[in-house]
C-alpha positions as protocol buffer text, in pm:
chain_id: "A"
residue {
  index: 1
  type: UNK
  ca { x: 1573 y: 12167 z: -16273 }
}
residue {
  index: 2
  type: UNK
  ca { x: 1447 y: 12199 z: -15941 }
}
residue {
  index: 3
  type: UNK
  ca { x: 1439 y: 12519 z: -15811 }
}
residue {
  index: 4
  type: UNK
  ca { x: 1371 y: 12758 z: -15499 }
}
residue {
  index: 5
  type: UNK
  ca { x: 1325 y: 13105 z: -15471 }
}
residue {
  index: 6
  type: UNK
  ca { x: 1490 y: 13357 z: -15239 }
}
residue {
  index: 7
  type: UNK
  ca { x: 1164 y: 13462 z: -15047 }
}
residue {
  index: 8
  type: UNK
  ca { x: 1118 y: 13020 z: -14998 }
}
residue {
  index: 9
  type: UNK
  ca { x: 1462 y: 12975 z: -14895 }
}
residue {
  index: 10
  type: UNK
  ca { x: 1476 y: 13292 z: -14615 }
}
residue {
  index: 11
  type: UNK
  ca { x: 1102 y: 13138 z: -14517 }
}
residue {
  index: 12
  type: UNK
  ca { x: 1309 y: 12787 z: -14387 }
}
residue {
  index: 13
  type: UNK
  ca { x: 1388 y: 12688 z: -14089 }
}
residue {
  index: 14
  type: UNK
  ca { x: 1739 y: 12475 z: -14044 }
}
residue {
  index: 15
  type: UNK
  ca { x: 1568 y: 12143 z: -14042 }
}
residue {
  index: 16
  type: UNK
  ca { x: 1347 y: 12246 z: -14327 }
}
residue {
  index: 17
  type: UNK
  ca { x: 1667 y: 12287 z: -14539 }
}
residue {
  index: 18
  type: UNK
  ca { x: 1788 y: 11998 z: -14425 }
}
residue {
  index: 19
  type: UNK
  ca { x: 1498 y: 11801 z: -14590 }
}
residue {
  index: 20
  type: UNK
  ca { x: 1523 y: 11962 z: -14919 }
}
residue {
  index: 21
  type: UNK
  ca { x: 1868 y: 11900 z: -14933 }
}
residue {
  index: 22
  type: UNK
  ca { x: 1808 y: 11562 z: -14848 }
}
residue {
  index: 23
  type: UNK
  ca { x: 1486 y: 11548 z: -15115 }
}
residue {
  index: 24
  type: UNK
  ca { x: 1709 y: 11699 z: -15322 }
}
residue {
  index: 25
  type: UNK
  ca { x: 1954 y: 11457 z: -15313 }
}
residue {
  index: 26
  type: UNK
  ca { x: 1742 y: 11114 z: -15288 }
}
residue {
  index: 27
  type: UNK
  ca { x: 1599 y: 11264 z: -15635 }
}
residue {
  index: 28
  type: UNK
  ca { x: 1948 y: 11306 z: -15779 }
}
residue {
  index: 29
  type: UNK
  ca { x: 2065 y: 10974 z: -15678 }
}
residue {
  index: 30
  type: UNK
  ca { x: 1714 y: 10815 z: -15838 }
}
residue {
  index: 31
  type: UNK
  ca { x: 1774 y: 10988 z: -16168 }
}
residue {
  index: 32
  type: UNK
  ca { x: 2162 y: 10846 z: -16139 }
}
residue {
  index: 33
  type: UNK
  ca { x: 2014 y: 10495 z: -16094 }
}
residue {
  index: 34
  type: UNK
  ca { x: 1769 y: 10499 z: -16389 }
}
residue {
  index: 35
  type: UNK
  ca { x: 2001 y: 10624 z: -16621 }
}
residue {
  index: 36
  type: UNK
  ca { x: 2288 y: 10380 z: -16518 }
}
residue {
  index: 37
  type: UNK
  ca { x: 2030 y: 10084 z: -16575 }
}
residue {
  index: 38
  type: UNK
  ca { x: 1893 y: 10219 z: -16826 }
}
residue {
  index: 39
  type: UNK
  ca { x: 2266 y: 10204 z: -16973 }
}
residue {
  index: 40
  type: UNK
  ca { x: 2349 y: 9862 z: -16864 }
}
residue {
  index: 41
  type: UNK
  ca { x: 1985 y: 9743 z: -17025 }
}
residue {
  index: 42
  type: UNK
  ca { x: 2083 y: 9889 z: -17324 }
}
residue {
  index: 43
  type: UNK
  ca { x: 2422 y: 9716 z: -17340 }
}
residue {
  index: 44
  type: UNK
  ca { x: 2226 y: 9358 z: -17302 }
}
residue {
  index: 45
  type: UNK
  ca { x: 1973 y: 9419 z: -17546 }
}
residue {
  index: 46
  type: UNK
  ca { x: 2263 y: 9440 z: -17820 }
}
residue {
  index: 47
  type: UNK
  ca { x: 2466 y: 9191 z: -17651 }
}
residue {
  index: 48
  type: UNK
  ca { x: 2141 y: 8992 z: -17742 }
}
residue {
  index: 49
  type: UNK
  ca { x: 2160 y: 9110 z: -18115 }
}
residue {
  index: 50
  type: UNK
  ca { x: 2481 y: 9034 z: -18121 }
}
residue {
  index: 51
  type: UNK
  ca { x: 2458 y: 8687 z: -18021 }
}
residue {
  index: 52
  type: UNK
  ca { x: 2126 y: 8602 z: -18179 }
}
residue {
  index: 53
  type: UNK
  ca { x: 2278 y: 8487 z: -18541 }
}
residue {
  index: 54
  type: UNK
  ca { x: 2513 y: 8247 z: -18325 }
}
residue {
  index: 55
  type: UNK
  ca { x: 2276 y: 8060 z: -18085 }
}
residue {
  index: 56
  type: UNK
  ca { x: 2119 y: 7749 z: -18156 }
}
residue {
  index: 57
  type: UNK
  ca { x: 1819 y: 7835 z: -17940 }
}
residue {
  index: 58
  type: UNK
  ca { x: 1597 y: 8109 z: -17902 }
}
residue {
  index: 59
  type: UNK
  ca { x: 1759 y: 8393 z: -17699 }
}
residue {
  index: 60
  type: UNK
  ca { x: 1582 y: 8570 z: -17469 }
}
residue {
  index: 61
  type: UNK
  ca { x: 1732 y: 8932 z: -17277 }
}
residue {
  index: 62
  type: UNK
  ca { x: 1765 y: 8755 z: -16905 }
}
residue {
  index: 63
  type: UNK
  ca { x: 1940 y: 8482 z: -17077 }
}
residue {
  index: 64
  type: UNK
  ca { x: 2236 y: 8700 z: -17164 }
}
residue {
  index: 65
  type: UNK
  ca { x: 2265 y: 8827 z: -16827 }
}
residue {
  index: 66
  type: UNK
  ca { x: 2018 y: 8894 z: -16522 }
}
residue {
  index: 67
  type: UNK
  ca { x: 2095 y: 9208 z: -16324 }
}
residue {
  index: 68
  type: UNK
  ca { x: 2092 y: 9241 z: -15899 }
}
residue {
  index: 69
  type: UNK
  ca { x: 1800 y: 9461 z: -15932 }
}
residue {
  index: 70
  type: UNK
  ca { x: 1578 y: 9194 z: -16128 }
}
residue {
  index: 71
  type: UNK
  ca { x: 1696 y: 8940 z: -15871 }
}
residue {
  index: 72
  type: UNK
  ca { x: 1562 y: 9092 z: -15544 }
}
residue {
  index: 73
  type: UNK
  ca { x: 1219 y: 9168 z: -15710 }
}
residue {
  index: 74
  type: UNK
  ca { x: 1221 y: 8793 z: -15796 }
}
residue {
  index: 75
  type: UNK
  ca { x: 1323 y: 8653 z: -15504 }
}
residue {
  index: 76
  type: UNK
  ca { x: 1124 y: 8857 z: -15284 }
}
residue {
  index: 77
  type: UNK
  ca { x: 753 y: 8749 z: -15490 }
}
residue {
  index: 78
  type: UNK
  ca { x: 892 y: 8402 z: -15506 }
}
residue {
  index: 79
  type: UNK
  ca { x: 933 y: 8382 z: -15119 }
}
residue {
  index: 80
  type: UNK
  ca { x: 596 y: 8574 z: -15060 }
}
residue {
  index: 81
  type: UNK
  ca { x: 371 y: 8323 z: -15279 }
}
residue {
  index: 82
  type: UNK
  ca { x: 525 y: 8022 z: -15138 }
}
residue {
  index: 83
  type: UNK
  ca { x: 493 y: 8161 z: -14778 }
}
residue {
  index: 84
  type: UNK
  ca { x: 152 y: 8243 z: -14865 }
}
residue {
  index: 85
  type: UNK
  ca { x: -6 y: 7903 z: -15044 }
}
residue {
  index: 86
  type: UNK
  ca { x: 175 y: 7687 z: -14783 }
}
residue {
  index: 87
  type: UNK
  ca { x: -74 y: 7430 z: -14559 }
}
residue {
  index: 88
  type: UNK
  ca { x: -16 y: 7584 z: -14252 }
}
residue {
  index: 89
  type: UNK
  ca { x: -125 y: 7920 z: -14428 }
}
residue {
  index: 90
  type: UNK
  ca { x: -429 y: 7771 z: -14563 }
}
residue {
  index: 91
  type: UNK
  ca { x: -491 y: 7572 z: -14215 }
}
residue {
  index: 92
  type: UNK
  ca { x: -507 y: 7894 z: -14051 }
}
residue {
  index: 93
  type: UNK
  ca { x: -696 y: 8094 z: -14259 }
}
residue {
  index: 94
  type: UNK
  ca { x: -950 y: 7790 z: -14241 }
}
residue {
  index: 95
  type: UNK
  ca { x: -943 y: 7831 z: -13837 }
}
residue {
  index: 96
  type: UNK
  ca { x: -998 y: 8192 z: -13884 }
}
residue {
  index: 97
  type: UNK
  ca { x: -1307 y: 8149 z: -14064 }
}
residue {
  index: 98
  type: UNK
  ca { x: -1434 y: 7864 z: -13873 }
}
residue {
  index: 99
  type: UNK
  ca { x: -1433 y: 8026 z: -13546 }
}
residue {
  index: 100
  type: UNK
  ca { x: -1684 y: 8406 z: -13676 }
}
């Protein structure tokens, strides 16, 4: 519980509240997150259980069902690397050397 005292509260000034109510809130809305996915991770890993008897092949959890959270962290590395290692990417980086 997150907590502030009397003598802290009379000590703030309007737009100090306003950023502990706003702290305040971002951490709510965090712990809401965590403990919804933790929920819906739960639910997978015995949908995996569940389905493991049944299934020819070896069942992994993302097999059963990949979430929008584990798809942006994906994506976003995938793009980054390829950006990254491309030849015009190396061509400059040799350029940049070259010309010190």
């Amino acid at each position: 519980m997150i907590g502030l005292s009397l003598s802290d509260f009379c000590d703030l000034t309007p737009p100090e509240f306003e950023q502990v109510c706003a702290a305040y809130e971002d951490h709510r809305l965090n712990e809401y997150q965590a403990t919804h996915r933790n929920a819906w991770e739960r639910m997978r890993f015995l949908a995996l259980f569940f389905l493991l008897p049944y299934s020819k092949k070896d069942l992994k959890v993302n097999d059963i069902v990949v979430f929008d959270w584990e798809k942006k962290k994906a994506i976003g590395c995938a793009d980054k690397i390829k950006k990254v290692n491309s030849k015009e990417a190396y061509q400059a980086a040799v350029e940049k050397f070259n010309s010190k």
